[in-house]
N, CA, C and O atoms as CSV, one atom per row, in Angstrom:
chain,resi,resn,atom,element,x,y,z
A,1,UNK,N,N,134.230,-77.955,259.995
A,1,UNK,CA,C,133.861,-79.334,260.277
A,1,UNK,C,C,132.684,-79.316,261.244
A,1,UNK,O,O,132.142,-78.300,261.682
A,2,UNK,N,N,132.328,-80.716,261.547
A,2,UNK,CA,C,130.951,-80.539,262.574
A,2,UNK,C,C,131.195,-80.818,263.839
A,2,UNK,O,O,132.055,-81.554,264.322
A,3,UNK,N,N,130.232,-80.064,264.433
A,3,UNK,CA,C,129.853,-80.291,266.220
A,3,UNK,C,C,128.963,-81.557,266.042
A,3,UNK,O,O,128.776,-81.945,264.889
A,4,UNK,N,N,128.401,-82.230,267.069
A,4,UNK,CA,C,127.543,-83.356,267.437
A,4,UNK,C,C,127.370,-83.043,268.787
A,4,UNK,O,O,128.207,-82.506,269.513
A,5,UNK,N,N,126.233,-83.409,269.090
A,5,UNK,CA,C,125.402,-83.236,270.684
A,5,UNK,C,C,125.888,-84.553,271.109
A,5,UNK,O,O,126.560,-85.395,270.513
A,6,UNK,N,N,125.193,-84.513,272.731
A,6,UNK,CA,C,125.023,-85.787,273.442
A,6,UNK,C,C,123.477,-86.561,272.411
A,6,UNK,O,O,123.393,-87.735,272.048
A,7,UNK,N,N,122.611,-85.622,272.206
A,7,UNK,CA,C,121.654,-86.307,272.047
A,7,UNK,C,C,122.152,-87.114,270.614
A,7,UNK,O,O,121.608,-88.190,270.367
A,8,UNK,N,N,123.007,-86.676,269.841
A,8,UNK,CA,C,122.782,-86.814,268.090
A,8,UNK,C,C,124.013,-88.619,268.482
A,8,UNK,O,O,123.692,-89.745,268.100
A,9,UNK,N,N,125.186,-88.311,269.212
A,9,UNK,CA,C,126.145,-89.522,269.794
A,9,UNK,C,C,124.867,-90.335,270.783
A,9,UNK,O,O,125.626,-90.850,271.603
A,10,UNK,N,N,124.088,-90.578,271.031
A,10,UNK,CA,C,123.581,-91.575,271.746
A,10,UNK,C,C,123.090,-92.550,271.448
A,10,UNK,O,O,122.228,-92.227,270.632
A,11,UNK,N,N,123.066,-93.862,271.615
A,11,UNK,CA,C,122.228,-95.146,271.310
A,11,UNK,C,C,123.177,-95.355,269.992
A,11,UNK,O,O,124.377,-95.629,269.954
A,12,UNK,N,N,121.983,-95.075,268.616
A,12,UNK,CA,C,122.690,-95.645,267.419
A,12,UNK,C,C,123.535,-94.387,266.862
A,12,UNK,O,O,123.920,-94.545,265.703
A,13,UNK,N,N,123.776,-93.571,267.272
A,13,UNK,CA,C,124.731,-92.499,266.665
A,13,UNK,C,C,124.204,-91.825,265.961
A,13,UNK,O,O,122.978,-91.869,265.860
A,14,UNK,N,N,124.845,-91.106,265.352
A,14,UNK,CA,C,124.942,-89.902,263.961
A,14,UNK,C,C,125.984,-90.489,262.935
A,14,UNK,O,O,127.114,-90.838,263.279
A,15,UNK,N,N,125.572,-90.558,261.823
A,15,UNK,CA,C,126.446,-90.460,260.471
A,15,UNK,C,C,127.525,-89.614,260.612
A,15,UNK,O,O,127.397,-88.702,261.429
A,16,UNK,N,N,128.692,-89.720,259.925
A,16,UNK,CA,C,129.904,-89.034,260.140
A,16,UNK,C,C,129.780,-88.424,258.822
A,16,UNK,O,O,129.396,-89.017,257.814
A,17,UNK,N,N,130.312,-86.564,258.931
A,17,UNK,CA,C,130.789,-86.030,257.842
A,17,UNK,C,C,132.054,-86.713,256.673
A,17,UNK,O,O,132.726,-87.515,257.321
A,18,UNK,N,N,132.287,-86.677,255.989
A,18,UNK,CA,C,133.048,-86.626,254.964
A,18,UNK,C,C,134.370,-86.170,255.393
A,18,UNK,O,O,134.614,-84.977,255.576
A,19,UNK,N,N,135.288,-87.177,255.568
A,19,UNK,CA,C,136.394,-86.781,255.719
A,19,UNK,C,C,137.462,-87.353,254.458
A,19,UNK,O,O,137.157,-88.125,253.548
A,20,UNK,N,N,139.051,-86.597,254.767
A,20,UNK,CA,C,139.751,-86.752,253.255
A,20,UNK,C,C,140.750,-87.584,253.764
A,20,UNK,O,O,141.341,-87.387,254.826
A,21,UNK,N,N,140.942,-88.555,252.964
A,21,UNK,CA,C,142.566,-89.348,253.413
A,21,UNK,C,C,143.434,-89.009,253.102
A,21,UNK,O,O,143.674,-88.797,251.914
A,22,UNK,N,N,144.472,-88.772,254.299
A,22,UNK,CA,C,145.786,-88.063,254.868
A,22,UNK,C,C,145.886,-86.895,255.198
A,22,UNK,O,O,146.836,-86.114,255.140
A,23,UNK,N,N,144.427,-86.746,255.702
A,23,UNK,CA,C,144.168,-84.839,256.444
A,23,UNK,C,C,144.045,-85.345,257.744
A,23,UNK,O,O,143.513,-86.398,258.097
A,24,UNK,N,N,144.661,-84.381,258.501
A,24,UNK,CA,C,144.499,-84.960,260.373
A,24,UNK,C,C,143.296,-84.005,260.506
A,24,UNK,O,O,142.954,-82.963,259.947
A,25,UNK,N,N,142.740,-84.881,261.589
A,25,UNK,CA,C,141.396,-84.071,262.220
A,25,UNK,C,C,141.626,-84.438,263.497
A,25,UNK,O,O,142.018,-85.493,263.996
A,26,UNK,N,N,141.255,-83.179,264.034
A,26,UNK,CA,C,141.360,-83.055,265.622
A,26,UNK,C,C,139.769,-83.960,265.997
A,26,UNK,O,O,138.991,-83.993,265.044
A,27,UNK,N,N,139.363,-84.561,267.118
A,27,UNK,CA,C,137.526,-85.004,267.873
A,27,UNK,C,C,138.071,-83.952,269.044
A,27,UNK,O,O,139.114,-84.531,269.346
A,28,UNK,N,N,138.040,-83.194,269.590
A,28,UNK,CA,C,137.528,-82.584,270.831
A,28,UNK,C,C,136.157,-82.937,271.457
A,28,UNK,O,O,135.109,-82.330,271.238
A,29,UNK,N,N,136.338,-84.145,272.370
A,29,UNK,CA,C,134.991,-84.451,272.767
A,29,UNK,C,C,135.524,-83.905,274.353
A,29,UNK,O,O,136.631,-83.965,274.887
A,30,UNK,N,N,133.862,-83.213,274.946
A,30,UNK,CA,C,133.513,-82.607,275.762
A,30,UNK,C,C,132.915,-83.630,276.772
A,30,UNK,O,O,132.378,-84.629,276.293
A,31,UNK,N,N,132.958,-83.465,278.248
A,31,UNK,CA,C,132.225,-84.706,279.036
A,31,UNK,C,C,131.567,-83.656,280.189
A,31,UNK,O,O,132.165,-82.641,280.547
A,32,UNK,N,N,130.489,-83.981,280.616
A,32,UNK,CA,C,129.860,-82.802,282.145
A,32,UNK,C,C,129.804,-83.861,283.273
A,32,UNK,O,O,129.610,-83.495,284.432
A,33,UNK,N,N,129.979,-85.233,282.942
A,33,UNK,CA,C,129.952,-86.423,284.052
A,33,UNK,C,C,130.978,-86.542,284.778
A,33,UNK,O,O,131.969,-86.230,284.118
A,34,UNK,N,N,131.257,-86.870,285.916
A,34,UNK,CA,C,132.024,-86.843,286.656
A,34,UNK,C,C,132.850,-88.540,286.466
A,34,UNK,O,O,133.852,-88.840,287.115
A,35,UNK,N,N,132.470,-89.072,285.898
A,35,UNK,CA,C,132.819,-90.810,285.529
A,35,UNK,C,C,133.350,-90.880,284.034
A,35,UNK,O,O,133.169,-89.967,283.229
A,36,UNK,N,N,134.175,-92.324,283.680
A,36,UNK,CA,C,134.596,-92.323,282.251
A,36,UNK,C,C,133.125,-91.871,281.465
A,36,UNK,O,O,131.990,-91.716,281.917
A,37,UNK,N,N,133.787,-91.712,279.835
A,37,UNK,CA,C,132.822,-91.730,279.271
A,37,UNK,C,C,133.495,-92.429,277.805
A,37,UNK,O,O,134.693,-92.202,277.635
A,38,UNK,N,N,132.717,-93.339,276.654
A,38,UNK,CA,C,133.485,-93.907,275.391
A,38,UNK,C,C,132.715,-93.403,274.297
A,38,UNK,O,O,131.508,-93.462,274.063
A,39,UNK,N,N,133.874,-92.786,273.548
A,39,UNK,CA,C,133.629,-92.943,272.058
A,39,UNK,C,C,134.359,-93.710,270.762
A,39,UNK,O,O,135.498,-94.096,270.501
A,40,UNK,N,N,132.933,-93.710,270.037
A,40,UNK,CA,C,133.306,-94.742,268.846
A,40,UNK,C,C,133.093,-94.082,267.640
A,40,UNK,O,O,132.236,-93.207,267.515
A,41,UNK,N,N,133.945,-94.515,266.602
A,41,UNK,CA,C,133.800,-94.503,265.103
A,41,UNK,C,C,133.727,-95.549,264.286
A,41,UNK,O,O,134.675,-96.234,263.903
A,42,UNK,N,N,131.925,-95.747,263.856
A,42,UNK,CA,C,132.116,-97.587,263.167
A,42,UNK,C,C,132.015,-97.713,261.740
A,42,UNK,O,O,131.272,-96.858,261.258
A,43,UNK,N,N,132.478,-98.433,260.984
A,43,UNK,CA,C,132.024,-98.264,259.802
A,43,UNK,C,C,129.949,-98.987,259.836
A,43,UNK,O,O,129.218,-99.590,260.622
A,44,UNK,N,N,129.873,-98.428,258.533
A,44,UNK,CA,C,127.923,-99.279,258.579
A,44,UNK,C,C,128.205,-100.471,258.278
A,44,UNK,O,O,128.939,-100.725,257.322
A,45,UNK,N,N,127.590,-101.537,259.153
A,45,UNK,CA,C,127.491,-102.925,258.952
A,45,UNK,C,C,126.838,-103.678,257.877
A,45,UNK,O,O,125.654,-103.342,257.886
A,46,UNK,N,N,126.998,-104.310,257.201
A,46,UNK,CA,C,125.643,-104.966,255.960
A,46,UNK,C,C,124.638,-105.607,256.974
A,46,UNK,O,O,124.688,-105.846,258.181
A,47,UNK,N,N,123.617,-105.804,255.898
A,47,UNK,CA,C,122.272,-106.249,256.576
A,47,UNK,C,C,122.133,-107.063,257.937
A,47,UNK,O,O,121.317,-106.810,258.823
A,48,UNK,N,N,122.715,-107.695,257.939
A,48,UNK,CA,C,122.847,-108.597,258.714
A,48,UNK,C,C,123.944,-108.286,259.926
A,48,UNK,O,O,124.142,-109.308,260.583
A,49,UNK,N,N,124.514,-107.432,260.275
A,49,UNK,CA,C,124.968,-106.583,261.555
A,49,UNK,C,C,126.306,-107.167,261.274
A,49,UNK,O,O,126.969,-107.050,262.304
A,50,UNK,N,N,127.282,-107.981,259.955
A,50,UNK,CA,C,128.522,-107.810,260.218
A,50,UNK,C,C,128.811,-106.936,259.314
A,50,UNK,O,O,127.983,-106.218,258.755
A,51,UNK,N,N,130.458,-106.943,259.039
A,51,UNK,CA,C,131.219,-106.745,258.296
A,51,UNK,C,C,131.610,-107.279,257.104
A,51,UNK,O,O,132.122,-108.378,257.316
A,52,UNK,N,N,131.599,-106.945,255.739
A,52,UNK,CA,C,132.247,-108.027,254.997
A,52,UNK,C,C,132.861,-106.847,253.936
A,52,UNK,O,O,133.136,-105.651,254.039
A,53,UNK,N,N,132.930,-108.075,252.638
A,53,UNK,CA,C,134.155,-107.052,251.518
A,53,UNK,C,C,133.004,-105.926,250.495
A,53,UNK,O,O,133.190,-105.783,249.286
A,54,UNK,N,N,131.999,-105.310,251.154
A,54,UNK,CA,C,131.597,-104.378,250.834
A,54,UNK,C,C,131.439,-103.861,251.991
A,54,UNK,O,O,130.429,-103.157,251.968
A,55,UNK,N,N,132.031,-103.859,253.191
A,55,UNK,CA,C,131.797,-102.588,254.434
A,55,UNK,C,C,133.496,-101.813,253.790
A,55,UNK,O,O,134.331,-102.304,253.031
A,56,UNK,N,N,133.474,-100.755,254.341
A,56,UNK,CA,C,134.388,-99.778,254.034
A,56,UNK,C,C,134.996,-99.997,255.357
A,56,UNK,O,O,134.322,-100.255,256.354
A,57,UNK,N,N,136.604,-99.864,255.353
A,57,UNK,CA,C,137.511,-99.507,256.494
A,57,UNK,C,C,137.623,-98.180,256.856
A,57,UNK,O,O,138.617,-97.683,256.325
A,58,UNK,N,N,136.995,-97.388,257.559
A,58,UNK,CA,C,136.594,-96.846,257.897
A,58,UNK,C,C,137.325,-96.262,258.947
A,58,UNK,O,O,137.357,-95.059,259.204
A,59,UNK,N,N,137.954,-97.229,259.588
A,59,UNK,CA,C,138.842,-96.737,260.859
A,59,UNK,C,C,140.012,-97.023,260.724
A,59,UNK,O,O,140.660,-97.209,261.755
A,60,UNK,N,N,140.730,-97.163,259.315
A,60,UNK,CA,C,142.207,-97.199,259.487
A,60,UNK,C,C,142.573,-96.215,259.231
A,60,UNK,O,O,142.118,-95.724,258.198
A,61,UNK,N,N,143.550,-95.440,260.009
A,61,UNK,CA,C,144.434,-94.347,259.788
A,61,UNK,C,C,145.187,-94.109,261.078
A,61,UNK,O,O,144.699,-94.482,262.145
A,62,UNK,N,N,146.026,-93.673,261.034
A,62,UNK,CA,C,146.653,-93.297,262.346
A,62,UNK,C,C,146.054,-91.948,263.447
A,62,UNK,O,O,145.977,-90.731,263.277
A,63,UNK,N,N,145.754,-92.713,264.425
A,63,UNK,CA,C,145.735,-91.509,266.164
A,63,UNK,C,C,146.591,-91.161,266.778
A,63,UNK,O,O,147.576,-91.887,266.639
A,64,UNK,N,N,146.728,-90.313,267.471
A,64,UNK,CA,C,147.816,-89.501,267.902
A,64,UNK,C,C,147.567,-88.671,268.533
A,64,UNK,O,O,146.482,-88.160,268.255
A,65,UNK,N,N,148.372,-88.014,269.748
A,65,UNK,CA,C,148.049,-87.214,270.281
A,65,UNK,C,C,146.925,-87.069,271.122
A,65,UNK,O,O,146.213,-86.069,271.212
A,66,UNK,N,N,146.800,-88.294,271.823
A,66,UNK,CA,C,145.373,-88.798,272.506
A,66,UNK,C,C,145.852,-88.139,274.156
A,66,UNK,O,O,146.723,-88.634,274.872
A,67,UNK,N,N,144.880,-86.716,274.529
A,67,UNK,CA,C,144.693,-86.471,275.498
A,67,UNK,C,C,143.167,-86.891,276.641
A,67,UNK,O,O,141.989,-86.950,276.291
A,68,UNK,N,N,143.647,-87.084,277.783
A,68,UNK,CA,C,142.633,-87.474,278.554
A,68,UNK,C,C,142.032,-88.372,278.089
A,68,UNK,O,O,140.868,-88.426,278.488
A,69,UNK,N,N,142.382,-89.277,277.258
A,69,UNK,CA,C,141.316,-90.542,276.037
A,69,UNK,C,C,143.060,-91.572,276.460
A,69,UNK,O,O,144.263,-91.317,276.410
A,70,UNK,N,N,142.076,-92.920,276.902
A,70,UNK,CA,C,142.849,-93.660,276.801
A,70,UNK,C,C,142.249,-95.025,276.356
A,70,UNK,O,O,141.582,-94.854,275.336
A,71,UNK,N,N,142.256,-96.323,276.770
A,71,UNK,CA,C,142.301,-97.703,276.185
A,71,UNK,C,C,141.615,-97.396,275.197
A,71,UNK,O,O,140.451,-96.995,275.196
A,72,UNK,N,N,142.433,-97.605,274.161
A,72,UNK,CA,C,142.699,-97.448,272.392
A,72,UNK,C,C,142.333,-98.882,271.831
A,72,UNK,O,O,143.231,-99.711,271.976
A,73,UNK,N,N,141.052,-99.367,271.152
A,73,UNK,CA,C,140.355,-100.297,270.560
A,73,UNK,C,C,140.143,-100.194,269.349
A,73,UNK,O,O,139.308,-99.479,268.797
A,74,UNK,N,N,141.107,-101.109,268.753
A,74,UNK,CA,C,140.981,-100.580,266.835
A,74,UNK,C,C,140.703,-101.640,265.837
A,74,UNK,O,O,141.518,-102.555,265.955
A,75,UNK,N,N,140.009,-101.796,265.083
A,75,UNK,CA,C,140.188,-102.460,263.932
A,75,UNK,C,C,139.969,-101.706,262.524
A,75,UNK,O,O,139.777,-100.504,262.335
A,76,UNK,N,N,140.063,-102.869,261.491
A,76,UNK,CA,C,139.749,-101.453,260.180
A,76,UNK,C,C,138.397,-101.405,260.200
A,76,UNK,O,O,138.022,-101.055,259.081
A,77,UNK,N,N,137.576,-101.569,260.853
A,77,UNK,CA,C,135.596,-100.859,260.723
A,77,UNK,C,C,135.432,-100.314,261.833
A,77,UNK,O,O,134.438,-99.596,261.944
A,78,UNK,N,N,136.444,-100.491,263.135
A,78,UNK,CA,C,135.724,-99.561,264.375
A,78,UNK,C,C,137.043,-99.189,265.006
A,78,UNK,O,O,138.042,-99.892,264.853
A,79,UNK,N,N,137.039,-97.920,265.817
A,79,UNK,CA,C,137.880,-97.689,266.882
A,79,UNK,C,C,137.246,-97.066,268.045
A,79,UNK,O,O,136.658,-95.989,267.940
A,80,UNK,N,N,137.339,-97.665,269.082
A,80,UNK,CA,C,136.829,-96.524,270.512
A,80,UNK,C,C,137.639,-96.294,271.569
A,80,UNK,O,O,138.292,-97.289,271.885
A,81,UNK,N,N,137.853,-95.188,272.324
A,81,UNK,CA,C,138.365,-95.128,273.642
A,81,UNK,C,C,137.424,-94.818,274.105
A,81,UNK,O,O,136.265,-94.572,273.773
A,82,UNK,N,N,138.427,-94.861,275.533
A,82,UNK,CA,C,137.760,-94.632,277.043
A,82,UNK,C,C,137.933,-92.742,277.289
A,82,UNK,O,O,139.076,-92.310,277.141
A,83,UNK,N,N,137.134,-92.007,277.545
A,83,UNK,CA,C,137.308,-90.742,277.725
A,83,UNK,C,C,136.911,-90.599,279.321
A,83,UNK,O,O,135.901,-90.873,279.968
A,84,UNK,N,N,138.386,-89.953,279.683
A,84,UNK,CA,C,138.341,-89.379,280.888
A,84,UNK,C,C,137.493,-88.534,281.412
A,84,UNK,O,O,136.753,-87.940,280.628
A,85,UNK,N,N,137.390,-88.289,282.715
A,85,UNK,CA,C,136.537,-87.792,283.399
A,85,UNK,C,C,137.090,-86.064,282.812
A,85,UNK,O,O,138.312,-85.917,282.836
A,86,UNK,N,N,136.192,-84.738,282.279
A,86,UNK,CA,C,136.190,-84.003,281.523
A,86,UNK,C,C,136.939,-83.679,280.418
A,86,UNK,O,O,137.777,-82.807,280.192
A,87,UNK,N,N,136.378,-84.714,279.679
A,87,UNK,CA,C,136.533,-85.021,278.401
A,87,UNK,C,C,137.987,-85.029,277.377
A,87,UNK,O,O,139.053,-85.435,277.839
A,88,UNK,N,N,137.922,-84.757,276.603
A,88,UNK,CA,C,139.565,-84.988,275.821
A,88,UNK,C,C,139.724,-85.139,274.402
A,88,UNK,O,O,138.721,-84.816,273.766
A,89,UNK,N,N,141.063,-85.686,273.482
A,89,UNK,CA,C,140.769,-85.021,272.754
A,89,UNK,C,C,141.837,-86.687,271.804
A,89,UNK,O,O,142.114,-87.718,272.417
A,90,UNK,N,N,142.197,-86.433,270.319
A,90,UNK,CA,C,143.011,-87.082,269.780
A,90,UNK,C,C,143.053,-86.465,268.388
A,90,UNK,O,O,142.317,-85.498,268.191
A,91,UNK,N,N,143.682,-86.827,267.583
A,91,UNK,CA,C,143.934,-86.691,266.030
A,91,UNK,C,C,143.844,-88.031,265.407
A,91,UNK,O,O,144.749,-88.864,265.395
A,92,UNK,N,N,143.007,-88.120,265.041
A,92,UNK,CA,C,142.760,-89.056,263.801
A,92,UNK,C,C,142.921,-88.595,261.986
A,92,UNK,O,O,142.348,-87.629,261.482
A,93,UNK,N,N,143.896,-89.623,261.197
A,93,UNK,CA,C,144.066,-89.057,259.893
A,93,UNK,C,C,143.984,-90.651,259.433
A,93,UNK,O,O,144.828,-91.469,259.798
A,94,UNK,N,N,142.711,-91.022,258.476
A,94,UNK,CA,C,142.124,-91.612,257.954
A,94,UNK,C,C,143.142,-92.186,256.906
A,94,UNK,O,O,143.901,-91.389,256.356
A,95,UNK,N,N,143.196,-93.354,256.635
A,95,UNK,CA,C,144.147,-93.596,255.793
A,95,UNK,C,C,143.389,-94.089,253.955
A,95,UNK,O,O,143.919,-94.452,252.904
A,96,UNK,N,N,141.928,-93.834,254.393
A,96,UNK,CA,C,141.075,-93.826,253.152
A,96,UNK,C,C,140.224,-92.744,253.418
A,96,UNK,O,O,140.183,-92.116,254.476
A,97,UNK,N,N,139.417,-92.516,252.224
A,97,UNK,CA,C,138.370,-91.316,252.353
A,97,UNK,C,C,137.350,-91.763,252.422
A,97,UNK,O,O,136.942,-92.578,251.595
A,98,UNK,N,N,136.684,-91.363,253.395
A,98,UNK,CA,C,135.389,-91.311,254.529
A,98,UNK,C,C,133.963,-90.923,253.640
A,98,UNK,O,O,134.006,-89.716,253.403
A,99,UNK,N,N,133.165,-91.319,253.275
A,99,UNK,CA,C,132.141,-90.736,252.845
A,99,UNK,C,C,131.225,-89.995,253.944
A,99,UNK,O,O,131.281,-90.253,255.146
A,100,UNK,N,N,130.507,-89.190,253.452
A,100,UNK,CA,C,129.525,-89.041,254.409
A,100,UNK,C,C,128.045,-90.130,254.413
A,100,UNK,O,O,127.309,-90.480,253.490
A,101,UNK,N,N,128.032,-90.459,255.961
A,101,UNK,CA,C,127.586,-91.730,256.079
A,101,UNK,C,C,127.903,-92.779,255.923
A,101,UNK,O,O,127.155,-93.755,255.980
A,102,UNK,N,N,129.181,-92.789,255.674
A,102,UNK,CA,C,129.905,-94.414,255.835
A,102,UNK,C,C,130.434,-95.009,257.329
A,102,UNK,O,O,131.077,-96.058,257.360
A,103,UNK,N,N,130.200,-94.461,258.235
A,103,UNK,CA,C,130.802,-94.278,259.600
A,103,UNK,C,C,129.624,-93.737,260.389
A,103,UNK,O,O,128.865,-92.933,259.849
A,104,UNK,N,N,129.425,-94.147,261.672
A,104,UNK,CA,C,128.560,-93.748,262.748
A,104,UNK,C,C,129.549,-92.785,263.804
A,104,UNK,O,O,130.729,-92.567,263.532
A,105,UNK,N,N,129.206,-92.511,264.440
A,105,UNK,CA,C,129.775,-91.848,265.672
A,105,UNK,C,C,128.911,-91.656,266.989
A,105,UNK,O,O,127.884,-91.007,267.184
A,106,UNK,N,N,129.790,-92.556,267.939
A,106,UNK,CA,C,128.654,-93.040,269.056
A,106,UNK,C,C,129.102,-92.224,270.481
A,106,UNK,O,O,130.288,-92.427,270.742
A,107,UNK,N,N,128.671,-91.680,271.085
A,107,UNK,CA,C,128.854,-91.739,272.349
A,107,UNK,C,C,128.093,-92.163,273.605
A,107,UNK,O,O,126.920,-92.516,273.487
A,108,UNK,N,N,128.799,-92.147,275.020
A,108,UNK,CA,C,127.954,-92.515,276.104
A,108,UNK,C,C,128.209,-91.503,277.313
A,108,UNK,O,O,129.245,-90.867,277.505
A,109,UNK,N,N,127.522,-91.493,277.771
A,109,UNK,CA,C,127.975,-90.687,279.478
A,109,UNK,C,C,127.553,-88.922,279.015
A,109,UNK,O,O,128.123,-87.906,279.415
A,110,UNK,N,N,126.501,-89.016,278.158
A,110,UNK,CA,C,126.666,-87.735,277.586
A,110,UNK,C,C,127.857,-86.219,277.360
A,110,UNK,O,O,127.968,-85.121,277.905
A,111,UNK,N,N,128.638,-87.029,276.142
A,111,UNK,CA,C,129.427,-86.599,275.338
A,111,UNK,C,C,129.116,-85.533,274.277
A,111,UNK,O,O,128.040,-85.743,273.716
A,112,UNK,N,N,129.625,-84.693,273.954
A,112,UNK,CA,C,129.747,-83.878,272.894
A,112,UNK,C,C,130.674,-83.545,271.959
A,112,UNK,O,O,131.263,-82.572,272.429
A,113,UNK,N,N,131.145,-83.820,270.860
A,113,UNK,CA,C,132.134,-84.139,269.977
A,113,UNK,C,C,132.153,-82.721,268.917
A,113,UNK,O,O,131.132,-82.051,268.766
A,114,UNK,N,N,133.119,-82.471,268.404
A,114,UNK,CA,C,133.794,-81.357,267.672
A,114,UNK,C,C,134.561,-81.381,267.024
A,114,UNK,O,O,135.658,-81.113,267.513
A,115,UNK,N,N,134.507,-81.710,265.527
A,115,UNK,CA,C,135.292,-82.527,264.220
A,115,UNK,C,C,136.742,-80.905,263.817
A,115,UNK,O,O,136.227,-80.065,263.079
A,116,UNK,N,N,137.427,-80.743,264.002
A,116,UNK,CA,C,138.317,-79.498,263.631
A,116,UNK,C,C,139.483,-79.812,262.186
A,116,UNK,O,O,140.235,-78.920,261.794
C-alpha cells in the first residue's frame, strides 16, 4: 500500500489509492509537531464544491482501533480526526470500493500517512 508525505497531505491533498470493500487497512500517520494535528478522507466534490447522487461514499465503513486519534467526524463523503501530539493510528474497512482518485487525503501540522 502507499506512504504520503507532509508535502503530498497538504492544502488540497493527494488522491487516494484504490482500496477493496471489506479489507481493513491500517493509516499509521506520523506527527514531528509538538501540537494536535487532523486528518481527512473526502470523497471528490462535483463542480460546484458539493456533494450529490454522483459523488461516491467514500467514507462509509467502519474505524476501529483508533490510537492517539481522537474526535471522530463522519459522514458518507468525509471522515477526519484529531491526531495527537506524535501521531497515531486507526483501521478503516470501507464498506464500498474506493477507486483510485475517488477520495483525497488531507493533512495538517505536517503529517505523514502510511496505507498497510
Amino acid at each position: 500500500m502507499g506512504s504520503y508525505t507532509s508535502n503530498q497531505l497538504y492544502g488540497t491533498g493527494t488522491p487516494i489509492e484504490a482500496l477493496t470493500s471489506g479489507t481493513t487497512y491500517t493509516f499509521a500517520i506520523t506527527s514531528s509537531t509538538s501540537g494536535s494535528t487532523y486528518f481527512t478522507l473526502e470523497s471528490v466534490r462535483n463542480s460546484i464544491g458539493f456533494y450529490d447522487s454522483s459523488s461516491s461514499a467514500t467514507a462509509e465503513g467502519i474505524l476501529e482501533n483508533l490510537t492517539n486519534v481522537t474526535s471522530l467526524v463522519s459522514s458518507s463523503y468525509i471522515f477526519s480526526v484529531v491526531v495527537n501530539p506524535g501521531g497515531g493510528s486507526f483501521d478503516f474497512t470501507p464498506s464500498n470500493n474506493i477507486a483510485v482518485s475517488e477520495s483525497f487525503l488531507r493533512g495538517t501540522g505536517g503529517i505523514s500517512l502510511t496505507i498497510s
